[in-house]
N, C-alpha and C positions, 0 to 999 in steps of 0.2 A: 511931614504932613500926613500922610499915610498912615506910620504907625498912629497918630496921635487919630486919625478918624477907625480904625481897629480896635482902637481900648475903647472907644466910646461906642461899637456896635458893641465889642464883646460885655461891657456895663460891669457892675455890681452885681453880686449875687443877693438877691433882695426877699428871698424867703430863709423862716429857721426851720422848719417845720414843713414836712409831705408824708401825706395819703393815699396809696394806691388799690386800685384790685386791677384784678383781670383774669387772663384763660391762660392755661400752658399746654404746650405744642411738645412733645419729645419722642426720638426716637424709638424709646420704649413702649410707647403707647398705640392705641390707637387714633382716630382720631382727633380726640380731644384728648390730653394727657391731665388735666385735671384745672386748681385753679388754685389761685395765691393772693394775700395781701400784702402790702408790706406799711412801713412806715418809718421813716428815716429824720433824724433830728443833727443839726447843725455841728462840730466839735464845736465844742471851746477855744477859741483863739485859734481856729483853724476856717479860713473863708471859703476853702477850697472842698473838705471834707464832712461827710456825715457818716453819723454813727446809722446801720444799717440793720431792724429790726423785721422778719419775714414770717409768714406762716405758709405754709404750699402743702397740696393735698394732689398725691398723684396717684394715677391708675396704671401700675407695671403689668404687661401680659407678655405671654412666654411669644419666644418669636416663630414655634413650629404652631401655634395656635390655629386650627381647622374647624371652621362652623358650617356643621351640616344641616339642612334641611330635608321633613319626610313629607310623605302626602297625605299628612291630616293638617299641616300647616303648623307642626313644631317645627323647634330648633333648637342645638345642642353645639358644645365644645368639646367635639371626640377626647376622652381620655384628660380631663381636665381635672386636677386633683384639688386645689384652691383660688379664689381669687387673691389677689393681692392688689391692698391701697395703701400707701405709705402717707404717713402724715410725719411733715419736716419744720420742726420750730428751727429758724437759723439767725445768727448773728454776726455782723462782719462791720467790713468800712465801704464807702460809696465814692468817689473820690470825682470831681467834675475835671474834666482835661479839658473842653469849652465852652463855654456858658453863654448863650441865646441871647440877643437881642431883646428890648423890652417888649417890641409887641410881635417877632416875629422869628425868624430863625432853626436851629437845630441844637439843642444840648446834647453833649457826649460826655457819657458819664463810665468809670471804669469802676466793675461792681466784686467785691471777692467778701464771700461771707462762705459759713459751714453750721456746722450743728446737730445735733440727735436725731435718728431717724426711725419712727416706730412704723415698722413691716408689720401689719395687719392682713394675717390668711385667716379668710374666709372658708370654711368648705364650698365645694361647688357640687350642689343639688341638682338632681336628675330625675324623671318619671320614667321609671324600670318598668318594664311589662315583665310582667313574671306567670305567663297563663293566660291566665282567666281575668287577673286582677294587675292593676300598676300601682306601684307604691311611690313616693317622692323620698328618697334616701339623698346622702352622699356618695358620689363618685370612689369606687374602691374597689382596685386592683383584680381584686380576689372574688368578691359577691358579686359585684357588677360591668366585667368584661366585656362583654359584648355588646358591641355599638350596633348592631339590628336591632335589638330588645329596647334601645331609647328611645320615648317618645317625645321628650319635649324639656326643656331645663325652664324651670320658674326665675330663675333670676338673685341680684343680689341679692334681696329682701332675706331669701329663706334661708336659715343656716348664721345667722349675725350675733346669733347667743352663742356659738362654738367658736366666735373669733380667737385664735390665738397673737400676740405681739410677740413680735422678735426686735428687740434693739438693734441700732446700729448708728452710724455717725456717716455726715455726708461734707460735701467740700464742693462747693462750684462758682467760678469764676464766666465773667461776661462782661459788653458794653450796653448800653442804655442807650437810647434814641428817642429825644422827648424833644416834641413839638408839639407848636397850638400856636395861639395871637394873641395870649392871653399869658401873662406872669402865674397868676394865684390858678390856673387850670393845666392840665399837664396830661395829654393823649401821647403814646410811644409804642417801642417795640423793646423788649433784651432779648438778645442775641449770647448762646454760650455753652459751656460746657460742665461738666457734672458727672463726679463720681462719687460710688454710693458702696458700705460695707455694715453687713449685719454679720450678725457674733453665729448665725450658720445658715446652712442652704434654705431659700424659701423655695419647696419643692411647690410647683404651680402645675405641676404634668408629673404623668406615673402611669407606665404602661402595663397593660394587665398581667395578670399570670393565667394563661391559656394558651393551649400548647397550638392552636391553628392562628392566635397570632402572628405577624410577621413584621412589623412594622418598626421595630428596633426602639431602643431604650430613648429616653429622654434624658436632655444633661441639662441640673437645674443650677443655675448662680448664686452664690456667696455673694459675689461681687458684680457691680452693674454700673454702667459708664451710659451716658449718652448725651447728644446734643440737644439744647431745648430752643424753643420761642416762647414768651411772654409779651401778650397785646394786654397792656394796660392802660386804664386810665384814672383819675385820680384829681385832688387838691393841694395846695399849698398857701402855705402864709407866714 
């Protein structure tokens, strides 16, 4: 009697078809780590599995990253050579290990997908005082060393015509945590792991050449591993 009342909370799985967004959380980031869609459609002759289709847009920052502020009320990222935003098209399988009650419960889903990873540097823009006059340049080792002379960084915006893309291929594995009261609606969290490789170094820091420096080299990543969260929510049918 027991197993036979467990098959009947655990039910049918009664959608072909799900709709996500939401926000991601990673190690690498600050904050917010950026944000993802996805949309996952049923196998064929498979009750249990879906085919796993994703987009995720993330903000990596180096982890010696230092924001100064002066007393005019800028702000700056000493010695900051690029931004970097990766954008990840990925594809995998979704696979449900238990499946929710119809109007109530917890779905656990085991998530493993991968796919192309376009590293997008940014130069990162700076208002130099040079004298008399400040100029808005890029961050660069050699013209623009010294971090007294900074007054203020304008932000992503400026500098997005000099983007360069570096390729590269990513692979991350997780479980899925989706609840609600509700079949066709679908609030959760993934929980997981990710790692990430471009075809060479996205240098994000670069320390001057000036001889009253002191503050030692930066070591920039090929290669990037970290933990993420995704709080999404979404539809199905």
């Amino acid at each position: 009697m027991s197993v036979d009342a467990f098959a009947q909370r655990e039910g049918e799985i009664e959608y072909e078809k799900e709709f996500l967004f939401g926000l991601n959380f990673n190690t690498n980031a600050g904050l917010i780590g950026g944000g993802m869609i996805r949309y996952s459609k049923l196998v064929r002759n498979k009750k249990d599995q879906f085919h796993n289709f994703s987009l995720g847009l993330g903000i990596v920052k180096h982890p010696k990253e230092l924001r100064y502020a002066n007393q005019s009320g800028g702000s700056f990222i000493a010695y900051k050579k690029n931004h970097l935003v990766v954008i990840r098209p990925s594809y995998g399988r979704e696979f449900v290990l238990f499946h929710k009650g119809n109007e109530d419960g917890v779905q656990l889903d085991f998530i493993l997908n991968g796919g192309l990873s376009f590293g997008c540097l940014t130069p990162y823009y700076i208002e130099y005082s040079t004298g008399s006059t400040t100029a808005i340049v890029p961050y660069d080792p050699v013209t623009t060393p010294n971090i007294n002379l900074v007054v203020n960084s304008p932000g992503y915006t400026t500098g997005l015509g000099s983007t360069k893309v570096v390729p590269g291929l990513h692979v991350k594995t997780g479980f899925s945590f989706e609840y609600g009261h509700f079949t066709n609606k679908v609030t959760g969290i993934e929980v997981g792991f990710m790692f990430e490789a471009f075809a060479k170094k996205m240098v994000m820091m670069e320390a001057p050449i000036d001889p009253t420096y002191t503050g030692g080299s930066f070591h920039n990543n090929q290669f990037f591993s970290s933990v993420y969260l995704n709080i999404f929510y979404g539809g199905r049918k």
